[in-house]
VOGU-3710 file (C-alpha; in Angstrom, 3 decimals, decimal comma):
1> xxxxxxxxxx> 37,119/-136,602/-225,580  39,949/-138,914/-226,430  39,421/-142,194/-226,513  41,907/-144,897/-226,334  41,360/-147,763/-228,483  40,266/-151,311/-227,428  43,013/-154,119/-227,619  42,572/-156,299/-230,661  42,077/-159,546/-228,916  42,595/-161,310/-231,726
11> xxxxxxxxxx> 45,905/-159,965/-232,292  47,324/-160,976/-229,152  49,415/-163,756/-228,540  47,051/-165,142/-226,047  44,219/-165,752/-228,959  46,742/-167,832/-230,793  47,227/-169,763/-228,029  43,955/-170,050/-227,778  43,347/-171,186/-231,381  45,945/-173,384/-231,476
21> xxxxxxxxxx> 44,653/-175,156/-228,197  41,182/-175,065/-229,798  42,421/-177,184/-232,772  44,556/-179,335/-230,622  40,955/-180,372/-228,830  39,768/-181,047/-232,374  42,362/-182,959/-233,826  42,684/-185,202/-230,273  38,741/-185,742/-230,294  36,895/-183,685/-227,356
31> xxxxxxxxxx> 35,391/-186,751/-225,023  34,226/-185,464/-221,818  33,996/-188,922/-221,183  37,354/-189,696/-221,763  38,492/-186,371/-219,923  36,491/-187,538/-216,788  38,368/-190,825/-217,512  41,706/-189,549/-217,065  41,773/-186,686/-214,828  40,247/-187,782/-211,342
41> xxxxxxxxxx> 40,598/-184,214/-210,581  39,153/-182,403/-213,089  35,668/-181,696/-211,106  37,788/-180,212/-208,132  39,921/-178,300/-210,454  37,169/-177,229/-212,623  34,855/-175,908/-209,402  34,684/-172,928/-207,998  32,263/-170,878/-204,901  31,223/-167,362/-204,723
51> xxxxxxxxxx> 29,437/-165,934/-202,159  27,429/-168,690/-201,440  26,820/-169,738/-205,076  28,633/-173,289/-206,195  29,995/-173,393/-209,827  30,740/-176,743/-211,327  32,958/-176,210/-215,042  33,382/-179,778/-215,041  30,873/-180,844/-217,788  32,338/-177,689/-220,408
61> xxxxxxxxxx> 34,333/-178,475/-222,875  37,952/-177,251/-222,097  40,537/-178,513/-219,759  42,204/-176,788/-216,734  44,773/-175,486/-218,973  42,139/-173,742/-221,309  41,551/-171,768/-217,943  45,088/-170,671/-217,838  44,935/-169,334/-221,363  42,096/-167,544/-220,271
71> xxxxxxxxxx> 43,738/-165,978/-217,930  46,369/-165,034/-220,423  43,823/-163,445/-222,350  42,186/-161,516/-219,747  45,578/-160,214/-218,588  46,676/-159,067/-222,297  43,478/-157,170/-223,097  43,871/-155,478/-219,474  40,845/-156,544/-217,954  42,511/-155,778/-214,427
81> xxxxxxxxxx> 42,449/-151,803/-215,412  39,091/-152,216/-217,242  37,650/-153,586/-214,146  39,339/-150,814/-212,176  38,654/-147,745/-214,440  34,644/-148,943/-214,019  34,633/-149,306/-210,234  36,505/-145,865/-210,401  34,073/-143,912/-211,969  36,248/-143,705/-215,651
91> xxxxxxxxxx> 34,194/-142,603/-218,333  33,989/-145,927/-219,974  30,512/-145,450/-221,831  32,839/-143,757/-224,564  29,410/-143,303/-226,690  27,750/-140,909/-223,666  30,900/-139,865/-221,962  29,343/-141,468/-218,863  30,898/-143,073/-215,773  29,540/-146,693/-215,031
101> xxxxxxxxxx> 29,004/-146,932/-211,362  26,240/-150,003/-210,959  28,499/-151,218/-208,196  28,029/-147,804/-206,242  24,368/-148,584/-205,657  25,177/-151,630/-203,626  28,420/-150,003/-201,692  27,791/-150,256/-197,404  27,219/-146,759/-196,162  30,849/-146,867/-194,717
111> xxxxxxxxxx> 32,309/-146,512/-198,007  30,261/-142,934/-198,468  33,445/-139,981/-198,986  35,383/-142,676/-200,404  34,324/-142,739/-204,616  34,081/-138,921/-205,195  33,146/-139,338/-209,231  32,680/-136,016/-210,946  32,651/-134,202/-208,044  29,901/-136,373/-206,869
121> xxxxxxxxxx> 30,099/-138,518/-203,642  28,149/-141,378/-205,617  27,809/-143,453/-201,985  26,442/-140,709/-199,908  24,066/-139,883/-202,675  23,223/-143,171/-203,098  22,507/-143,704/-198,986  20,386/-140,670/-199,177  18,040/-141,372/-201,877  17,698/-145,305/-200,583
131> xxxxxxxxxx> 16,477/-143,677/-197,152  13,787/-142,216/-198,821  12,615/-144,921/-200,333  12,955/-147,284/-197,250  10,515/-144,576/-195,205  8,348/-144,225/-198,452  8,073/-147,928/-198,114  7,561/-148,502/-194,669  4,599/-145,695/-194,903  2,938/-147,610/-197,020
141> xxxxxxxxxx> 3,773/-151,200/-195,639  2,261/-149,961/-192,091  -0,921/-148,402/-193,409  1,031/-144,644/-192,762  0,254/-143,740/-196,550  -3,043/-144,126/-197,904  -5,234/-143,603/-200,564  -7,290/-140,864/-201,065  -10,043/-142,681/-198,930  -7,845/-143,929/-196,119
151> xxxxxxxxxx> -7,576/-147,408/-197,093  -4,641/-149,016/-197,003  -2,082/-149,645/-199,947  -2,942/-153,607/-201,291  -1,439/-153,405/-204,981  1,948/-151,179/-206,367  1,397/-151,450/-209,967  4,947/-150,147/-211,524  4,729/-148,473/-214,984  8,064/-148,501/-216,775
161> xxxxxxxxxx> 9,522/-150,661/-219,754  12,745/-152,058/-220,559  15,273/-151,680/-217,849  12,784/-149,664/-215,775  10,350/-152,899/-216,510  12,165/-156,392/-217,156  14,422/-156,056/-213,856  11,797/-155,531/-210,956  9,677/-157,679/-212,239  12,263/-160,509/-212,561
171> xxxxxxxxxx> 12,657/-159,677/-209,105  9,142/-159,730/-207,479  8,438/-163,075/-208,938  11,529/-164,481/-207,774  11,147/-163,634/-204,116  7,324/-163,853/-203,978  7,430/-165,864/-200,949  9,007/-162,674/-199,167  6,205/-160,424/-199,458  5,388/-160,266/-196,071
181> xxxxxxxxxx> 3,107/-156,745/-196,040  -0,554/-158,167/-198,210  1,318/-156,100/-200,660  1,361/-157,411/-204,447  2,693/-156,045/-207,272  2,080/-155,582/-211,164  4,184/-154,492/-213,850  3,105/-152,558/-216,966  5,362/-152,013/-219,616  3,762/-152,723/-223,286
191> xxxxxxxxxx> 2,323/-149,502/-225,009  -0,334/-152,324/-226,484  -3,216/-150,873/-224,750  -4,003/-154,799/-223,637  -1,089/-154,990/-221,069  -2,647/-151,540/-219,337  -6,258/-153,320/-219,502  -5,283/-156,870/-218,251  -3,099/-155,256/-215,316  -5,692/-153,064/-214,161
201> xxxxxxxxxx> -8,486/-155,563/-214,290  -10,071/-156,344/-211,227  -8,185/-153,358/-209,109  -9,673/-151,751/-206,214  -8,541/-147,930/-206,903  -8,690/-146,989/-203,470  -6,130/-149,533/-202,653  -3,870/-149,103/-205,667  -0,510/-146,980/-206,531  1,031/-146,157/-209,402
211> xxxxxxxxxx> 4,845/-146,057/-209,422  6,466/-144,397/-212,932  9,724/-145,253/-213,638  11,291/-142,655/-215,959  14,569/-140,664/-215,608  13,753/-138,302/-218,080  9,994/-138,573/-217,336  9,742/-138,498/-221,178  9,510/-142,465/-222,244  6,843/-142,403/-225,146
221> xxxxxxxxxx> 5,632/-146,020/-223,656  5,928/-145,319/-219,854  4,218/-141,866/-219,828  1,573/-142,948/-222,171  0,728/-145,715/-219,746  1,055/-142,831/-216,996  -1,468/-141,137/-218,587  -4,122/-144,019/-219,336  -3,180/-145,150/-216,003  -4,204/-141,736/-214,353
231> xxxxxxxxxx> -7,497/-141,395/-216,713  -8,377/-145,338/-215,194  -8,043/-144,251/-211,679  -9,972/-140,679/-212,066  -12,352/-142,129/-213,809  -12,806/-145,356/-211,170  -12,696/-143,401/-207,960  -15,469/-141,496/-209,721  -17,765/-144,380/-210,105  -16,806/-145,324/-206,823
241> xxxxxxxxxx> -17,823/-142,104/-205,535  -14,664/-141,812/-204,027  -14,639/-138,464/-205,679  -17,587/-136,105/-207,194  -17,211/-136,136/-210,762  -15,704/-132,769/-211,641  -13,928/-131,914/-208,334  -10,538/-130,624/-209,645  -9,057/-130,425/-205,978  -10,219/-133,790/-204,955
251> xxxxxxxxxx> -8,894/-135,095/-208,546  -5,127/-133,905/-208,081  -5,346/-135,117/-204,395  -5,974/-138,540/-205,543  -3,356/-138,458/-208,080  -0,721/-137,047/-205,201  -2,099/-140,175/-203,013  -1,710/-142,828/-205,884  1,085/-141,608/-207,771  4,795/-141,162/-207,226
261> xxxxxxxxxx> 7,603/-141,296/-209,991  11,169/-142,715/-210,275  12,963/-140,291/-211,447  15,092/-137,123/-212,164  12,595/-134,199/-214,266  11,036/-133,122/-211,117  9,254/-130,509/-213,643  7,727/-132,907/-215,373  6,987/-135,098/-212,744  5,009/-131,879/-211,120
271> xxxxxxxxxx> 3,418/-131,452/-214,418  1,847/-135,083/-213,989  0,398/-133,952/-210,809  2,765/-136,441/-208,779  4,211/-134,393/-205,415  8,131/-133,705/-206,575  8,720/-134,991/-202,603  7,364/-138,550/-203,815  10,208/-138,657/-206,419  12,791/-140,758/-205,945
281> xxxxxxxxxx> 15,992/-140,520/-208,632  19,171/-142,132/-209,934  21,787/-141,182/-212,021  23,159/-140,754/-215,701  26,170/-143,589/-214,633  23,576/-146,058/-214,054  22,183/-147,656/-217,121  18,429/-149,064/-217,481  19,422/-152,648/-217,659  21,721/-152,305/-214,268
291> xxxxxxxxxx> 19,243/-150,344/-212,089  17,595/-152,679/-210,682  19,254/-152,262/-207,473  18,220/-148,643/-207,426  15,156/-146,102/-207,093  14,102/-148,626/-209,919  13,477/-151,068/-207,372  11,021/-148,861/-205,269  8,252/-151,101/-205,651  10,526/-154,328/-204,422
301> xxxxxxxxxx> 11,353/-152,526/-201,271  7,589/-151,737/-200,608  6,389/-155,448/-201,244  9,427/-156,535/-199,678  10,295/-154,120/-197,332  13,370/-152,331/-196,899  15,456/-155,310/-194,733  15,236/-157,420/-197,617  16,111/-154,783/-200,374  19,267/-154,885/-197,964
311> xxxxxxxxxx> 20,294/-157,902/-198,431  19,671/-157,947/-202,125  22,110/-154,944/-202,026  24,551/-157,185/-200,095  24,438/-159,652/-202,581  25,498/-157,705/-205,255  28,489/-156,300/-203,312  29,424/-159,966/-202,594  30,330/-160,879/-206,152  31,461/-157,266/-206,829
321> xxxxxxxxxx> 34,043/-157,553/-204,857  35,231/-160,895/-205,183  35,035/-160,080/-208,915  37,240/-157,136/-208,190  39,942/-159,103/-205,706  39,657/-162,897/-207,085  43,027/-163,524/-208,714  41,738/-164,337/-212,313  42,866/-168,198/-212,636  40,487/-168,931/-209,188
331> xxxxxxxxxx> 38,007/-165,601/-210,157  34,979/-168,083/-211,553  33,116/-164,642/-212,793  36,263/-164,022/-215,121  36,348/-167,437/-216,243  32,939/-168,033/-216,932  32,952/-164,435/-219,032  36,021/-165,868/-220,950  34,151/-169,539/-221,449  31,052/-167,126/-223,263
341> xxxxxxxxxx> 33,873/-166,091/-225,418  35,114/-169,383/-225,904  32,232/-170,815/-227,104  31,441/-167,421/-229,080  34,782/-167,262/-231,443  36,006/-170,789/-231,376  33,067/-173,034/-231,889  30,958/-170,327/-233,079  28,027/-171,109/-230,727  25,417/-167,953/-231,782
351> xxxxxxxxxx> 23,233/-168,674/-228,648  23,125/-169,261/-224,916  20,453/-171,190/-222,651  20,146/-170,083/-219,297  17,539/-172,570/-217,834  16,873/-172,425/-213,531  15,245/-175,211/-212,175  12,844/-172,932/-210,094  9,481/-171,849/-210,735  10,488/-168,400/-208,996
361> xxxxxxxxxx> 13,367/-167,764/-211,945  10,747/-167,904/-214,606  11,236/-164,333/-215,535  15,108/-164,542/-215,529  16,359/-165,415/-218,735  14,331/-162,726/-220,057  15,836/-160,253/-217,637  19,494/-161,710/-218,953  18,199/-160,765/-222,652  18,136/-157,121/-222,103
371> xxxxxxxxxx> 20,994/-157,516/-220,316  23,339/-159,274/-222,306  21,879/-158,370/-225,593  21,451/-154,958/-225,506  25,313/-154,482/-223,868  27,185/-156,707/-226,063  24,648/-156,588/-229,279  27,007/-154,595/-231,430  29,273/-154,778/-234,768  31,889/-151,426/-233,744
381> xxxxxxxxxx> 33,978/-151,344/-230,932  34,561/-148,579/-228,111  36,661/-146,367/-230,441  34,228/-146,423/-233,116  36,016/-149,183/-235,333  34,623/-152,552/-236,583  35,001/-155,721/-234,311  37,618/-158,014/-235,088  35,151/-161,362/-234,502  31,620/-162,602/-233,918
391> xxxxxxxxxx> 30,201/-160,570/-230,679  27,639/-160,939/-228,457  25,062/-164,337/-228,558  20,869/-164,997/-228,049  19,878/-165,648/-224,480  17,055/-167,396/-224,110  15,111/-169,876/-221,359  12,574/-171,166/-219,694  12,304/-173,182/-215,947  12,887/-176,883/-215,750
401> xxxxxxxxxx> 11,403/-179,161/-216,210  9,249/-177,236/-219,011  11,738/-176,472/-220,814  12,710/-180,171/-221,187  9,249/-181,194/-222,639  9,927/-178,213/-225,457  13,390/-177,134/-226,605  15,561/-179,684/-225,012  15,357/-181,915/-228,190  17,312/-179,391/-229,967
411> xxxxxxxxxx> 19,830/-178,861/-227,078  20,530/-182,668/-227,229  20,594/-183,722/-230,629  20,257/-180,514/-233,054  23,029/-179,967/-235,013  23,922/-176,645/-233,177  26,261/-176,267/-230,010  24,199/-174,487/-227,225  26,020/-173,683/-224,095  23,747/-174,057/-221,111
421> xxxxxxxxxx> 23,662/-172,803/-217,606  22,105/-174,731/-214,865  20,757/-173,230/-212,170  18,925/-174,543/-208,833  18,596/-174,541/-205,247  19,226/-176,788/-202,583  16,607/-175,793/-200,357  13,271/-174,729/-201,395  10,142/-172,292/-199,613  7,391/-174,906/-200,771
431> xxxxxxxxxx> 9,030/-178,368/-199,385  6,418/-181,036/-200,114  6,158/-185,237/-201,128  4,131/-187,013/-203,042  3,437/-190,159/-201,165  7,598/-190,832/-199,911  8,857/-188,744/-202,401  10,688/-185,475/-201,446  9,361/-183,397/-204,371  11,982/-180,816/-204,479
441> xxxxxxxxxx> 13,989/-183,680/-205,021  12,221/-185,139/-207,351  13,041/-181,498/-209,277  17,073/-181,456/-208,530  16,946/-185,248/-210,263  16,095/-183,618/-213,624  18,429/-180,921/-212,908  20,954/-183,607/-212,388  20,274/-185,647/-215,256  20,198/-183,506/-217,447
451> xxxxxxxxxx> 23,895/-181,907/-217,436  24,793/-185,746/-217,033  22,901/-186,488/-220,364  24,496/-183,678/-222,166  27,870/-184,280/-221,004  28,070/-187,994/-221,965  25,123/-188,882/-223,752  24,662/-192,661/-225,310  25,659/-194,355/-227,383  24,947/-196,578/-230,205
461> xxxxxxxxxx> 25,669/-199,869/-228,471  24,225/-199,118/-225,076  20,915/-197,980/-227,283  21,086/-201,769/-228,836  21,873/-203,262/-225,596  18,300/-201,998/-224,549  17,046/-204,454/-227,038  16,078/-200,991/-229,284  15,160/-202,084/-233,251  18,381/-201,577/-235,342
471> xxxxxxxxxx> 16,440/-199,128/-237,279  15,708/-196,771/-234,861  18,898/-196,854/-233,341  20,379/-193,700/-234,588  17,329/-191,746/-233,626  17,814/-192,606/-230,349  21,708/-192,339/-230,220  22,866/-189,497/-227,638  26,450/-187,594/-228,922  27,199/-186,174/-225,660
481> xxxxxxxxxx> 29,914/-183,273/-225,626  27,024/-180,494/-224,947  28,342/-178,029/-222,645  26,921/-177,537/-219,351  27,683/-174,770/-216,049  26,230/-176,276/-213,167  25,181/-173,022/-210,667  24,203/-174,433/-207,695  22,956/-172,631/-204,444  21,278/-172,581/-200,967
491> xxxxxxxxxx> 18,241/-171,382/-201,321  17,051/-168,382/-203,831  17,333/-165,193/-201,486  17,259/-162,172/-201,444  21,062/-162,203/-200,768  21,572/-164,925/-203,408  19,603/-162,678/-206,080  21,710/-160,257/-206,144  24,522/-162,455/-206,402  22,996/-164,012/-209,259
501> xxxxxxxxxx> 21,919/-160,596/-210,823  25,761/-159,192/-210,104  27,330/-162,534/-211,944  25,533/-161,646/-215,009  26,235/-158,162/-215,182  30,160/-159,091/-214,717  30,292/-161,818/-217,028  28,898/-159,113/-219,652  31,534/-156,991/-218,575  34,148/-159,659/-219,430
511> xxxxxxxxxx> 33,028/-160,176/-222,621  32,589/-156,832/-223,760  36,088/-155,796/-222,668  37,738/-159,132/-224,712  35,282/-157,996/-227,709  36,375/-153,791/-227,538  32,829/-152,917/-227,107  31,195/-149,973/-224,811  28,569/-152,611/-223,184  26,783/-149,627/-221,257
521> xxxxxxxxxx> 25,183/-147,413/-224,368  22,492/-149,162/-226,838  22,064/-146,840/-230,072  20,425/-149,734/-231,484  16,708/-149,144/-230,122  16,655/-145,778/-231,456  16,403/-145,839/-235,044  13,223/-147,530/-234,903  11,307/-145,276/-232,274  12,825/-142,265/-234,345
531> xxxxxxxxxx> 10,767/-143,798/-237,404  7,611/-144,748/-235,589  7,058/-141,195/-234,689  7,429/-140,127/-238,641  4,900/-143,210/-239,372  2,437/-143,136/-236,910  0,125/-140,001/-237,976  0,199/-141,905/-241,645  -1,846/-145,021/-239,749  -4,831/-143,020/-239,481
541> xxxxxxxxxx> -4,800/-139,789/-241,182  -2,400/-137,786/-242,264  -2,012/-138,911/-246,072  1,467/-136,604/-246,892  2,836/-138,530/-244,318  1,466/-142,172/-245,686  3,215/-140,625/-248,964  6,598/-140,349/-247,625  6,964/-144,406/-246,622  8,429/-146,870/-248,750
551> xxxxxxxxxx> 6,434/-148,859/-250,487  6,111/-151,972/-247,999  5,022/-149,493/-245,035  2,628/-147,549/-247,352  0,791/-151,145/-248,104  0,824/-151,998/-245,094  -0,543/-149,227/-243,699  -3,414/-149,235/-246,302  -4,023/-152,863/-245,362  -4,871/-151,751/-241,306
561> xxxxxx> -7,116/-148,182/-242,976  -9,150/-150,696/-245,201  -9,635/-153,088/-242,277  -10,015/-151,239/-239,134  -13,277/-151,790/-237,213  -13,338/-149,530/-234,314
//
């Protein structure tokens, strides 16, 4: 296959521009307090809504002609066909000569007949296999599917790992207060035998499913988890005397009853012992870390129930389509994918804080890792050449306000520039006071403050004027000039997930097209599970094999023989 070659962003005269407006800002003095000074609309023309999501720029550190270069740049490295070549169905994952079609799991049914990719009508497909899972989910909400003993459905514990992991269970603890069925959920993931033992503790197997999430049905950590996980509940329902010990037909009925797969090897999934019917699949154009909205999500539209999983499908669509018609000087997912560059080549900021001031978020900026990480982690571009400048930065995160009693020291006076994004809610599920005070409040103060405290800081004379010891003024000296995004919605949603979720995955996007990369393949996680199957039979046994390591390995492996208990 021919592929053409990425624009060298760097090359065009929109980077120069870009550099030479960067060193302007340098050699003027950047002042956000001076900028807020002087422009009395720079919060208006530096704020932006999508969907129901509020964006405040205000408190980065550019001007509202840096957005206009931005706008040059996306324009000059074609973003506008980029964008439409992916909604399309263009083989853009050069890498796996794959289509990229996230945005055709959220499409309304209407649009079914209307993106025909590879002979494929992605939307009707798409339809079809989401009505399965909505009746597969309403069975088991209303007590329709049960266990092998009739009891009803309490826990869905979901067996996958990376995408097939980190995205549902973002999800589930960010709309807990949703689950409206005495339905929970667990996630399993780690092929540390602990994760398996902690998440099954205290499970009734009578009440329990199993949902594996593999495509291929061939994960090493996902289907040996399957299989521990189907050895637990045998072995349970046994002791139970659910079944007789030794009754093969009442065995591989209760693995039917508490077992169904996500995924596309209905061989395989047979060979489990999981009913093919009670598989539910996607497709090679959706990548791990963007299938969330898809038979991924099974166990979300079980807890949740298949209304909601609808409107987190509708808020995806929201921002993919304003992504896709937004004008690129008002399109605020554009922008804030060019202001990740920004930072990226011009101040060489190597990582990115994405910090939501709500409990319910805790799991996001580790969903945004995979995400962002594993697109935009790479050193060659689409064609196969080396990148042209620094790629890709480190997520990271926690909620407020922990995060402020931790790592905020660093954000506000370390000697690196961290880019943050803020992100809260104006409404919350839990409203409650302490004495007068509106809690929730209470909450969006810190959230307030601290943009505010980044953005201007304090400064040496407003420290003394607080009567503060001369010599420990300095250490208590704010710079200021830390940039912030303020994100700011309703109330977390559903709807507002998956606007959140859809942001993300655009912004990503953006960069990776300004950068030349293929965001959608990740070669990088496979050298090292190609090596652990060389090196694990040396760990216990095989001593040829122990031969063949370097010498680190070999020691270390000699280390965990000598020491080994059990």
């Amino acid at each position: 296959m021919a592929i053409n070659p990425p624009i060298d962003a760097t090359k065009t005269p929109a980077w120069v521009a870009l550099q030479k407006h960067y060193d302007e800002l340098q050699a003027e003095g950047i002042s956000l307090k001076k900028w807020f000074a002087e422009d009395s609309d720079r919060v208006k023309e530096l704020s932006f809504d999508a969907g129901d999501l509020h964006f405040d720029l205000s408190k980065n550190l550019i001007k509202p002609e840096t957005l206009r270069l931005f706008t040059f740049l996306a324009d000059e490295v074609k973003l506008g066909d980029r964008i439409k070549a992916m909604y399309s169905g263009v083989h853009i994952n050069n890498t796996e000569d794959r289509a990229v079609l996230h945005t055709a799991l959220r499409r309304p049914v209407e649009d079914e007949g209307k993106y025909i990719v590879d002979g494929q009508d992605t939307v009707k497909d798409v339809r079809e296999v989401l009505d399965r899972i909505y009746k597969f989910a309403d069975d088991v909400r209303s007590g329709k599917w049960t266990g092998i003993t009739g009891r009803k459905i309490e826990t869905v514990v979901n067996i996958g790992i990376g995408g097939s992991d980190l995205g549902p269970v973002m999800v589930y603890e960010a709309l807990k207060p949703y689950a409206d069925a005495g339905i929970s959920a667990r996630y399993i993931s780690n092929i540390d035998p602990n994760d398996l033992a902690e998440k099954t503790k205290g499970l009734d197997p009578e009440t329990t499913l199993f949902i594996i999430v593999s495509k291929t049905f061939t994960t090493l950590e996902t289907l040996t988890n399957a299989r521990e996980a189907r050895t637990w509940l045998l072995e349970q329902l046994v002791a139970n005397g659910a079944i007789a010990d030794g009754d093969e037909a009442a065995r591989a009925e209760a693995i039917k009853k508490h077992f169904v797969a996500v995924s596309t090897n209905l061989e395989k999934v047979e060979e489990f012992g999981i009913d093919p019917n009670n598989a539910f699949g996607f497709w090679n154009w959706v990548g791990g870390r963007y299938s969330v909205d898809s038979a991924v999500g099974t166990s979300l539209a079980v807890v949740f129930g298949p209304a909601r999983f609808e409107e987190f499908l509708h808020g995806f669509h929201e921002i993919d389509e304003y992504f896709a018609n937004t004008p690129f000087e008002k399109n605020v997912v554009v922008l804030l994918g060019m202001l990740n560059v920004w930072y990226r080549n011009f101040f060489k900021a190597a990582s990115h804080a994405v910090l939501p001031y709500d409990q319910y978020l805790h799991r996001f900026p580790a969903y945004l890792q995979q995400l962002t990480m594993e697109s935009n982690g790479k050193s060659v571009r689409w064609d196969g050449t080396p990148v042209t400048t620094e790629t890709g930065e480190i997520f990271w995160g926690e909620p407020g306000t922990n995060g402020q009693h931790a790592f905020y020291q660093l954000i506000h006076q370390g000697t690196q520039l961290i880019p943050a994004d803020f992100i809260a809610f104006v409404n919350t599920p839990n409203p409650t006071k302490d004495g007068d005070q509106d809690v929730h409040e209470l909450f969006l103060g810190n959230y307030l403050a601290q943009t505010k405290a980044l953005a201007f800081g304090k400064t040496a004379d407003e420290v003394r004027a607080e009567g503060t010891p001369e010599e420990i003024v300095p250490a208590r000296v704010f710079t200021g000039n830390r940039p912030t995004t303020s994100i700011f919605g309703v109330a977390l949603t559903p709807f507002s997930l998956g606007e959140l979720i859809a942001l993300y995955e655009h912004i990503t996007f953006v960069e990776g097209t300004v950068w030349g990369l293929d965001s959608y393949d990740q070669w990088g996680v496979e050298l090292g599970k190609q090596l652990a199957k060389q090196i694990t039979p040396a760990i216990s046994k095989d001593d040829e094999a122990l031969a063949a390591q370097d010498a680190s390995t070999q020691a270390l492996i000699k280390f965990y023989r000598a020491n080994r208990e059990f």
